[in-house]
TIVO-2410 file (N, C-alpha, C; in nm, 3 decimals):
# residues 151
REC num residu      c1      c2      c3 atome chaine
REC   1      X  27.982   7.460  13.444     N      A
REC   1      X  27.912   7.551  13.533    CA      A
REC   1      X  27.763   7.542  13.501     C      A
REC   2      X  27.703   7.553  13.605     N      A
REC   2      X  27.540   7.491  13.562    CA      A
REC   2      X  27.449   7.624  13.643     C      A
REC   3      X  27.550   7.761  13.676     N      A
REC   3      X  27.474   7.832  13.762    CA      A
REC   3      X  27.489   7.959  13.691     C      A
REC   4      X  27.421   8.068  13.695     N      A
REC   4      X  27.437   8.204  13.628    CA      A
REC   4      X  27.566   8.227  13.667     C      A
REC   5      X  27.597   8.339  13.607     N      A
REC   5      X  27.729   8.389  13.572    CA      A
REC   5      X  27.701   8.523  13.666     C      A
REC   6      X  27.774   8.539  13.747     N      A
REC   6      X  27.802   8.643  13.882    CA      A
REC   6      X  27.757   8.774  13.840     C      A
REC   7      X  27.780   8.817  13.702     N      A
REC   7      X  27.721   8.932  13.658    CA      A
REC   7      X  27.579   8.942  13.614     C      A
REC   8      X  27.529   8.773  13.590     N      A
REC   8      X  27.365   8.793  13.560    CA      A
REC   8      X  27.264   8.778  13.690     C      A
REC   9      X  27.158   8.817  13.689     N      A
REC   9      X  27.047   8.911  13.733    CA      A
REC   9      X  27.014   8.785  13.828     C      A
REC  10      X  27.044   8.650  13.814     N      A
REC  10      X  26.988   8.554  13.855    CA      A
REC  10      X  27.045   8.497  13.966     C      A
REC  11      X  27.190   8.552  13.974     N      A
REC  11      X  27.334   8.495  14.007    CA      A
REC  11      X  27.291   8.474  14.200     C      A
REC  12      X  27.208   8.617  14.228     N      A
REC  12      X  27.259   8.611  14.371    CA      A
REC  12      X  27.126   8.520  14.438     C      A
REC  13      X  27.014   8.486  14.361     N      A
REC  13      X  26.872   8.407  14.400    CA      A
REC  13      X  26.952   8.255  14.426     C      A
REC  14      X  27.003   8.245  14.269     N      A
REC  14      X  27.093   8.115  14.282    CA      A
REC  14      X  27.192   8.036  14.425     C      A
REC  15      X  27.244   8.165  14.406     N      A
REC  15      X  27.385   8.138  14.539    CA      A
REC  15      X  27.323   8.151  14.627     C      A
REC  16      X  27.233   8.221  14.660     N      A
REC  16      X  27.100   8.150  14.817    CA      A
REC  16      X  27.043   8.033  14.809     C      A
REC  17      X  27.001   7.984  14.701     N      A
REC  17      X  26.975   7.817  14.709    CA      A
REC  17      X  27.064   7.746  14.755     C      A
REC  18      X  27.164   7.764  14.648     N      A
REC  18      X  27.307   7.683  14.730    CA      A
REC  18      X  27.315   7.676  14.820     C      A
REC  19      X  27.315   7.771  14.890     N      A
REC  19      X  27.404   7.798  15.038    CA      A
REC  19      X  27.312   7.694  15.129     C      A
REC  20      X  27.184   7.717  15.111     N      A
REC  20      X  27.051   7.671  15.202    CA      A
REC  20      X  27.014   7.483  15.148     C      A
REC  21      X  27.093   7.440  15.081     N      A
REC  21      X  27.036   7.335  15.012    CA      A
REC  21      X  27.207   7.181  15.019     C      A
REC  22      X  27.189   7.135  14.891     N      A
REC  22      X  27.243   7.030  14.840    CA      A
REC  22      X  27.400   7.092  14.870     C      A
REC  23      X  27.493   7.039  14.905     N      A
REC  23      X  27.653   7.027  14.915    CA      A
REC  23      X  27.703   7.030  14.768     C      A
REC  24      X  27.618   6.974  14.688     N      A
REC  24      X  27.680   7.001  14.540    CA      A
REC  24      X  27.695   7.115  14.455     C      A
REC  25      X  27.531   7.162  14.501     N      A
REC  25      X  27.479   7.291  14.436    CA      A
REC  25      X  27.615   7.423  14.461     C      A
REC  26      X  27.650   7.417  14.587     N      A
REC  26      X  27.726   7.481  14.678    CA      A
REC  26      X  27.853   7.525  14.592     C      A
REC  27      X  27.930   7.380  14.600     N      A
REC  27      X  28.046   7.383  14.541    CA      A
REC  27      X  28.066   7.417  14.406     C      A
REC  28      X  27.929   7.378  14.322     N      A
REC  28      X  27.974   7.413  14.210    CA      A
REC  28      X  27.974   7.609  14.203     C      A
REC  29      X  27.984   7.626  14.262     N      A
REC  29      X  27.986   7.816  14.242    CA      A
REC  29      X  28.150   7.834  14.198     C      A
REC  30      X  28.222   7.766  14.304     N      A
REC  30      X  28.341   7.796  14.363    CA      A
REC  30      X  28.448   7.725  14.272     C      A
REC  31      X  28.599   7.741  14.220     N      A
REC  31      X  28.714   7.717  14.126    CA      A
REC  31      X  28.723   7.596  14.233     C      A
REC  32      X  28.770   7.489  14.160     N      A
REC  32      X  28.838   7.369  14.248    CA      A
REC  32      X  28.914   7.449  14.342     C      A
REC  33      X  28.996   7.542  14.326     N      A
REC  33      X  29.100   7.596  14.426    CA      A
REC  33      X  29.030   7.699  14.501     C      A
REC  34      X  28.908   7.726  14.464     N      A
REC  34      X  28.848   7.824  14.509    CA      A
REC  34      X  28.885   7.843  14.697     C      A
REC  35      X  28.865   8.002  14.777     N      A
REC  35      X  28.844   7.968  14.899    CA      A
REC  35      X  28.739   8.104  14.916     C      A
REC  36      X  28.730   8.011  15.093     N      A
REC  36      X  28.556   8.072  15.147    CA      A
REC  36      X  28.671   8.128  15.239     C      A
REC  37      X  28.645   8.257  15.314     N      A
REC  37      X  28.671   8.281  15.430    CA      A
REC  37      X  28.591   8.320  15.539     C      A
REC  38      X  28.565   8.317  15.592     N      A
REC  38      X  28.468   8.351  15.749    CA      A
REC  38      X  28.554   8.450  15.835     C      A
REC  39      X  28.564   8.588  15.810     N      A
REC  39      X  28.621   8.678  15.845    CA      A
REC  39      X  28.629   8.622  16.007     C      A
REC  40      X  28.516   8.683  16.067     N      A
REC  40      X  28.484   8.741  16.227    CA      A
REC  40      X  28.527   8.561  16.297     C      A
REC  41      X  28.547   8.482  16.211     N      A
REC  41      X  28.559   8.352  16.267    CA      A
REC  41      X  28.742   8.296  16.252     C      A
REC  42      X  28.795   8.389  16.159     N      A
REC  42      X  28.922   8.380  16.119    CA      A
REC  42      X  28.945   8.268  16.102     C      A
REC  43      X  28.900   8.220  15.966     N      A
REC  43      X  28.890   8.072  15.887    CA      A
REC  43      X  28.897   8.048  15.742     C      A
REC  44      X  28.973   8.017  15.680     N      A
REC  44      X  28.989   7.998  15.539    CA      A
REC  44      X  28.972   7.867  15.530     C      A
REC  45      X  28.910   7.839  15.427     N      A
REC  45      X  28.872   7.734  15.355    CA      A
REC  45      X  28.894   7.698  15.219     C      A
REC  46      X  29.033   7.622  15.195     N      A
REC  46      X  29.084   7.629  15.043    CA      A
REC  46      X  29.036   7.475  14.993     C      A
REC  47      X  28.960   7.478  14.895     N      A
REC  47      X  28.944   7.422  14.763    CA      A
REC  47      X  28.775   7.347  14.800     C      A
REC  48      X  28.762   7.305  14.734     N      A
REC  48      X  28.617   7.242  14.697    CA      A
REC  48      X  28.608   7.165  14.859     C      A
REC  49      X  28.684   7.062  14.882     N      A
REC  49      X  28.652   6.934  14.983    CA      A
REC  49      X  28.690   7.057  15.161     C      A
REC  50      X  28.744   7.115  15.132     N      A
REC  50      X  28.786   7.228  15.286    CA      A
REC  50      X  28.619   7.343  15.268     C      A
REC  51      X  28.571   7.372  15.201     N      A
REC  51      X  28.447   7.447  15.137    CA      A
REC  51      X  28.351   7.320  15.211     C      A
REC  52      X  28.330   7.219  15.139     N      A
REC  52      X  28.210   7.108  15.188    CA      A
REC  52      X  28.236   7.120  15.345     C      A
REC  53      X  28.361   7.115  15.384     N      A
REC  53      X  28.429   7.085  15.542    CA      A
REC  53      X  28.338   7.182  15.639     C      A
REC  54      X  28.303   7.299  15.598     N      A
REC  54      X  28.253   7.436  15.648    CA      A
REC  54      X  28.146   7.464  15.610     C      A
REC  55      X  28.063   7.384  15.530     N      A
REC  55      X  27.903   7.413  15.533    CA      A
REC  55      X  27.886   7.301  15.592     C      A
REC  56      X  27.954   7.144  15.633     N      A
REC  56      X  27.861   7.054  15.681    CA      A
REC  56      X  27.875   7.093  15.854     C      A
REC  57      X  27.984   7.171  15.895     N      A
REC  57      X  27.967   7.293  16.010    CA      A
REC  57      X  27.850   7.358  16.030     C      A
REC  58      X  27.834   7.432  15.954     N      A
REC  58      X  27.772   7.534  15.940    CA      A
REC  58      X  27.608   7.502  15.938     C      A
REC  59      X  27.586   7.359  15.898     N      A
REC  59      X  27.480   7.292  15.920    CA      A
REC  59      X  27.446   7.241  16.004     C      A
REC  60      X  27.590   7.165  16.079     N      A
REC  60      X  27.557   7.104  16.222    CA      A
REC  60      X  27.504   7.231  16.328     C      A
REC  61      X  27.567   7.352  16.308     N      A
REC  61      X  27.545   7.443  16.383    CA      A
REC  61      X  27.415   7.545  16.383     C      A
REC  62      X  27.345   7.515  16.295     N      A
REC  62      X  27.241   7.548  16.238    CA      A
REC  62      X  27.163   7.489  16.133     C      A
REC  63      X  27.107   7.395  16.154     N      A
REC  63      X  27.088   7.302  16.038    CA      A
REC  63      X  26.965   7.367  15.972     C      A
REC  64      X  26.889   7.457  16.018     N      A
REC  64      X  26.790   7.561  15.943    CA      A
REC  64      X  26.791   7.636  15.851     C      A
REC  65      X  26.927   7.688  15.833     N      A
REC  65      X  27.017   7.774  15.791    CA      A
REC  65      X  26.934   7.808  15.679     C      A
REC  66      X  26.875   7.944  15.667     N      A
REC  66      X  26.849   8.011  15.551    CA      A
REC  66      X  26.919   8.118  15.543     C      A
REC  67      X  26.991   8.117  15.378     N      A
REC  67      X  27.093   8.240  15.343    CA      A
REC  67      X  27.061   8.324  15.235     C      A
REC  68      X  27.019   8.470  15.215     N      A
REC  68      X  26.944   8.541  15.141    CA      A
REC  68      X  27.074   8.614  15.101     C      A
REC  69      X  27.127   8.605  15.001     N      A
REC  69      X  27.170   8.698  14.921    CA      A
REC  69      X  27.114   8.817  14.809     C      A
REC  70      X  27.174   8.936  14.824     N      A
REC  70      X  27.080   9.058  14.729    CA      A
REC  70      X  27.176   9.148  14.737     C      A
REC  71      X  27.111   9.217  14.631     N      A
REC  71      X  27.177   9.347  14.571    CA      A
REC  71      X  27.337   9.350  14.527     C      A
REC  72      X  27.382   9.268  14.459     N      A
REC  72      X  27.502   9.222  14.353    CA      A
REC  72      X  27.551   9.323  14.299     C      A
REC  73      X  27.655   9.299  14.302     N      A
REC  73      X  27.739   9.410  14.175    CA      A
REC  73      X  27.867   9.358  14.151     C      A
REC  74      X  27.869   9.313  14.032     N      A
REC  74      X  27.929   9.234  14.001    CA      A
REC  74      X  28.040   9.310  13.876     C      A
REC  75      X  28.150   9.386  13.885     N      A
REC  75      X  28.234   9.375  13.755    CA      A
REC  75      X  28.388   9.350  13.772     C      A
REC  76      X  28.417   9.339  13.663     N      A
REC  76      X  28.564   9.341  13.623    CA      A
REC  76      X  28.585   9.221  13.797     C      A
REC  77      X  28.564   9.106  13.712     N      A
REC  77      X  28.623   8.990  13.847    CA      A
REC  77      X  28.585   9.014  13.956     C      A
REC  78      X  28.511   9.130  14.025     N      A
REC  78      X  28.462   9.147  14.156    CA      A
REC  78      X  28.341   9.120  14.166     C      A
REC  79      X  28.265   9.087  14.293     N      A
REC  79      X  28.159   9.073  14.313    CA      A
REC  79      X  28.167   9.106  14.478     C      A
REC  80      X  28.044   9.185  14.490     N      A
REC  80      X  27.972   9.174  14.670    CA      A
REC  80      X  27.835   9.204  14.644     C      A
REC  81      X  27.800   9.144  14.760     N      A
REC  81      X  27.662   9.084  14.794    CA      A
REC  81      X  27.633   9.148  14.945     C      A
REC  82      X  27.526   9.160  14.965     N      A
REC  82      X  27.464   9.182  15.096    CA      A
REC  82      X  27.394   9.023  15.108     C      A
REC  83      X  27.346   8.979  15.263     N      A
REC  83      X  27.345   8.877  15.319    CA      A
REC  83      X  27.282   8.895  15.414     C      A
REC  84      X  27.187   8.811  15.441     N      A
REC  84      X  27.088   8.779  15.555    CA      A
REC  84      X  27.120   8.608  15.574     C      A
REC  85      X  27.125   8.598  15.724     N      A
REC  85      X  27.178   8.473  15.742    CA      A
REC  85      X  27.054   8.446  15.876     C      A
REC  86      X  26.926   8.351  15.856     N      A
REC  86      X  26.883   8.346  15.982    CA      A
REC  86      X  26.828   8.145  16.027     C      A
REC  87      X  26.885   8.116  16.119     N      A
REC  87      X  26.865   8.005  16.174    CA      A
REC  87      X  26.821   7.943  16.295     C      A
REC  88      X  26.843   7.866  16.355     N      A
REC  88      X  26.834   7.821  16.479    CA      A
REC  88      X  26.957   7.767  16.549     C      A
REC  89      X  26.997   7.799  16.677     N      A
REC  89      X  27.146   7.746  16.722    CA      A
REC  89      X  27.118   7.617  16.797     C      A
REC  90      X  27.141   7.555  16.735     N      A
REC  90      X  27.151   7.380  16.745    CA      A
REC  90      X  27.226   7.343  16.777     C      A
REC  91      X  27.344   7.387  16.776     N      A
REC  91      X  27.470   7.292  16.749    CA      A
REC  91      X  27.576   7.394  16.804     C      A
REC  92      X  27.685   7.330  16.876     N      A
REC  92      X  27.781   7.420  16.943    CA      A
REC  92      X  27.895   7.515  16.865     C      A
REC  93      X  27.909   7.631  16.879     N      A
REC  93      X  27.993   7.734  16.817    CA      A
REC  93      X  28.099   7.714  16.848     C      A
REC  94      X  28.224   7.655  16.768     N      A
REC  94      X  28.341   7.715  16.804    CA      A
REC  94      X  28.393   7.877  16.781     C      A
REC  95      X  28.475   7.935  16.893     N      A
REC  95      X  28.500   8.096  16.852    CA      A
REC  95      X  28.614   8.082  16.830     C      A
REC  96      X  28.666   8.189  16.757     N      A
REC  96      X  28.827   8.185  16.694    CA      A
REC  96      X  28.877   8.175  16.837     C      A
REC  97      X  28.923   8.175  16.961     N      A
REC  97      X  28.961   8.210  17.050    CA      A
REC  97      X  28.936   8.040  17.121     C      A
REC  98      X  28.897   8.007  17.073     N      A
REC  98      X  28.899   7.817  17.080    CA      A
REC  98      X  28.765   7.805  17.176     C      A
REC  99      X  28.729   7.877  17.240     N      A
REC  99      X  28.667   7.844  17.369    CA      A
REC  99      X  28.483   7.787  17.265     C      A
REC 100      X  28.413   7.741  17.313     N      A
REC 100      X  28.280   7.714  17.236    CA      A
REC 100      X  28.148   7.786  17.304     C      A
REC 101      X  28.055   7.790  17.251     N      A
REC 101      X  27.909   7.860  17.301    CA      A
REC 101      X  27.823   7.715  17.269     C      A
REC 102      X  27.806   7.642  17.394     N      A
REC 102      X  27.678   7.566  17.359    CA      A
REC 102      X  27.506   7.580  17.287     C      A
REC 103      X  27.499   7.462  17.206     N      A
REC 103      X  27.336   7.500  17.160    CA      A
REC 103      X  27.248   7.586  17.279     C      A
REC 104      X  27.146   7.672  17.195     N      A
REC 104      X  27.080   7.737  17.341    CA      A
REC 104      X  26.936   7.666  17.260     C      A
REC 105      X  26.917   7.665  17.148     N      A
REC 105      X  26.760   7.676  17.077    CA      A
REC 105      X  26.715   7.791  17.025     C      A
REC 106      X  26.795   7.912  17.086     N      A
REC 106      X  26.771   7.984  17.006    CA      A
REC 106      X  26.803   8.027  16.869     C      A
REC 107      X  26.689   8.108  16.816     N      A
REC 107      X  26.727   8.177  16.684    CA      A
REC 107      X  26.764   8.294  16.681     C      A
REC 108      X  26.832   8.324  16.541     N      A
REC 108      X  26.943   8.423  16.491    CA      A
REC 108      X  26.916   8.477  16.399     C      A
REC 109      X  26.941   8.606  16.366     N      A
REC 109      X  26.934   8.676  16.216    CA      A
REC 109      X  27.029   8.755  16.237     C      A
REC 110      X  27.144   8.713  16.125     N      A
REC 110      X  27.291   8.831  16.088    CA      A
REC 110      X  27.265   8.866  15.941     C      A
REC 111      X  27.290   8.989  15.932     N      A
REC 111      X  27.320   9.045  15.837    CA      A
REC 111      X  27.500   9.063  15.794     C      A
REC 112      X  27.511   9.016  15.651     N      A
REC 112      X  27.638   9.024  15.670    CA      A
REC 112      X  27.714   9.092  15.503     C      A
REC 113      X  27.823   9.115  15.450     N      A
REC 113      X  27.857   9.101  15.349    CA      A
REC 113      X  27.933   9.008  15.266     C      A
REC 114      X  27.916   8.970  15.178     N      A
REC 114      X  28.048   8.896  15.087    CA      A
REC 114      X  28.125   8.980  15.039     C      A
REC 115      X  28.276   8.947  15.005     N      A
REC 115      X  28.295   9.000  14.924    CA      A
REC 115      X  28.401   8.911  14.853     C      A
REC 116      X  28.364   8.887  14.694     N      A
REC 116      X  28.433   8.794  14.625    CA      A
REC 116      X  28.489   8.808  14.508     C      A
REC 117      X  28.573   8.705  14.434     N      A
REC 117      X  28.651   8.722  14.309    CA      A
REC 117      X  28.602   8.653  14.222     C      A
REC 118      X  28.612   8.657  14.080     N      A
REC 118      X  28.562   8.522  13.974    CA      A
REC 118      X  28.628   8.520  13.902     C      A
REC 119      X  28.611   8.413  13.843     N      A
REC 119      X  28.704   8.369  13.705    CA      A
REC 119      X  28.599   8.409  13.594     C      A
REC 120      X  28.680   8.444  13.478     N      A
REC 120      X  28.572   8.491  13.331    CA      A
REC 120      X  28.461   8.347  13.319     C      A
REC 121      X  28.493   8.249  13.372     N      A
REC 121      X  28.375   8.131  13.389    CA      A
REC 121      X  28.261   8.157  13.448     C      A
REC 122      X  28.307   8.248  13.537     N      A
REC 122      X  28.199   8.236  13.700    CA      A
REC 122      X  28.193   8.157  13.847     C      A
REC 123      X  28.318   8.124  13.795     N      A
REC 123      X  28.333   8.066  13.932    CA      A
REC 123      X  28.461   8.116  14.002     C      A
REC 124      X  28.370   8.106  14.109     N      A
REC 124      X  28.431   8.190  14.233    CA      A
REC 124      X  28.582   8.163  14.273     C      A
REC 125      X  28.678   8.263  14.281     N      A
REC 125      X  28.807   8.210  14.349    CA      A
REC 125      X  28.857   8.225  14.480     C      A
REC 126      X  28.698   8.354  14.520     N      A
REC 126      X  28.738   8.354  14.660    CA      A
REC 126      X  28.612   8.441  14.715     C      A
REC 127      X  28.551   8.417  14.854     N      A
REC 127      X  28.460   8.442  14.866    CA      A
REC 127      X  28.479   8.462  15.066     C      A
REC 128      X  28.425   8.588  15.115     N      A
REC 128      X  28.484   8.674  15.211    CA      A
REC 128      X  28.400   8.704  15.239     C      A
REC 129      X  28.322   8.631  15.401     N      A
REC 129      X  28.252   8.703  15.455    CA      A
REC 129      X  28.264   8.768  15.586     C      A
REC 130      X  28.208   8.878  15.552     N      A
REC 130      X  28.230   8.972  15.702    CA      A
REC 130      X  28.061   8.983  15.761     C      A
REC 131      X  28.108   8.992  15.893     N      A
REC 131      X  27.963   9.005  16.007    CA      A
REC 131      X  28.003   8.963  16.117     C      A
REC 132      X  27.931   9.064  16.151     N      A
REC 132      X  27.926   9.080  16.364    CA      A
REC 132      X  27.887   8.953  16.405     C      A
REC 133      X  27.980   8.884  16.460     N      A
REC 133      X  27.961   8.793  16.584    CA      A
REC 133      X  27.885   8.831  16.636     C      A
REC 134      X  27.881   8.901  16.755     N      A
REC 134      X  27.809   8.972  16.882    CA      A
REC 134      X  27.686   8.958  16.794     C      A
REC 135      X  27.615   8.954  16.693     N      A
REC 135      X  27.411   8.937  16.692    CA      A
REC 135      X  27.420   8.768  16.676     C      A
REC 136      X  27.521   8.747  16.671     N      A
REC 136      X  27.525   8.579  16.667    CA      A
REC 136      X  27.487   8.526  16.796     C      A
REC 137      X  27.564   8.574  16.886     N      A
REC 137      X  27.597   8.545  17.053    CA      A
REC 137      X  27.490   8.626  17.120     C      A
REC 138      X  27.438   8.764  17.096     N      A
REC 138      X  27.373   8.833  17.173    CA      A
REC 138      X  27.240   8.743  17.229     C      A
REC 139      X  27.174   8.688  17.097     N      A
REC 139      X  27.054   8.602  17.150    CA      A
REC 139      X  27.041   8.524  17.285     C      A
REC 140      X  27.174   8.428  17.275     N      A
REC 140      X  27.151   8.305  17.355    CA      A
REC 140      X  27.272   8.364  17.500     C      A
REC 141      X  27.270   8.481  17.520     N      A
REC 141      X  27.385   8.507  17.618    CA      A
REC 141      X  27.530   8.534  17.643     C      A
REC 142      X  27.582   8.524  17.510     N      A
REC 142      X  27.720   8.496  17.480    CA      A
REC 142      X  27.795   8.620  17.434     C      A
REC 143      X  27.911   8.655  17.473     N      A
REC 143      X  28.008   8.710  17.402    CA      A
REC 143      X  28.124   8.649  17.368     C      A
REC 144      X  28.186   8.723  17.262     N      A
REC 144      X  28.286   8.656  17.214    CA      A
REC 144      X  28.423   8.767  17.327     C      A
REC 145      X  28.490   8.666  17.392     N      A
REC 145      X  28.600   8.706  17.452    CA      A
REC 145      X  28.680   8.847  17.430     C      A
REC 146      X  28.676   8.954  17.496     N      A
REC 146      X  28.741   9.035  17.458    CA      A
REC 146      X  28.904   9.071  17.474     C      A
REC 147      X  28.977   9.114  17.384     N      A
REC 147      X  29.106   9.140  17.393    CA      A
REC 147      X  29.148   9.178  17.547     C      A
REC 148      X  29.264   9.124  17.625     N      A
REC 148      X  29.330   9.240  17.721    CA      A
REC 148      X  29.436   9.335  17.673     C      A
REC 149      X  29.401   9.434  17.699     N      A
REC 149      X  29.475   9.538  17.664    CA      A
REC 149      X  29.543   9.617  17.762     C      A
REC 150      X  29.688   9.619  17.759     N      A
REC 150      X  29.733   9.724  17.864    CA      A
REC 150      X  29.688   9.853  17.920     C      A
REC 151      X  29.705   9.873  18.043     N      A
REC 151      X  29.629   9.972  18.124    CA      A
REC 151      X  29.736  10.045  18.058     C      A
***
């Protein structure tokens, strides 16, 4: 492990480099078995090479991608983070609902949370983010499909 330890002071500056940078930096946070999930996108991502699978996404789809993590609290194996996520939409969205949102050019700022597990190492075994679609989509015109529900 070459990155602070989830409970030190440094941990969440770190895991914003990652996120915004090198594919290596990234993975090393995370347990070989580690997984990412993308709540509002209903997507799990198990182990290191399914993890790379979903940031080189996440890049095509925003290749700007700056990710601000802050305000940590980190004990007993838990960790959450607050999250600022802001980019440019480049690249086409798939929505859980299969249908896609083409690039518009526009830019985005979500605020979102993590919320994750660690090993006494520091590396992550699972990592859970939640955030509103809809400020994703609102920019460039888009909603995400709504449920039908019986009258």
């Amino acid at each position: 492990m070459t990155h602070p330890h989830p409970s030190d002071a440094g941990f969440a500056d770190a895991y914003s480099e990652a996120w915004t940078s090198e594919q290596i930096k990234l993975l090393d946070f995370f347990a070989p078995d580690g997984t990412y999930t993308d709540v509002p996108m209903d997507a799990t991502y198990a182990g290191r090479k399914e993890i790379a699978r979903f940031h080189r996404w996440m890049l095509k789809f925003a290749p700007d991608s700056v990710i601000t993590f802050s305000d940590a609290c980190a004990a007993d194996g838990r960790l959450y983070l607050q999250w600022i996520w802001i980019g440019t939409f480049d690249g086409a969205l798939r929505l859980p609902d299969g249908s896609s949102v083409q690039s518009t050019g526009a830019n985005f700022s979500v605020p979102g949370v993590a919320a994750c597990r660690y090993a006494a190492n520091g590396e992550l075994l699972s990592h859970r983010d939640y955030w509103d679609l809809g400020t994703v989509l609102s920019p460039v015109g888009a909603s995400p499909k709504k449920p039908n529900l019986p009258a």
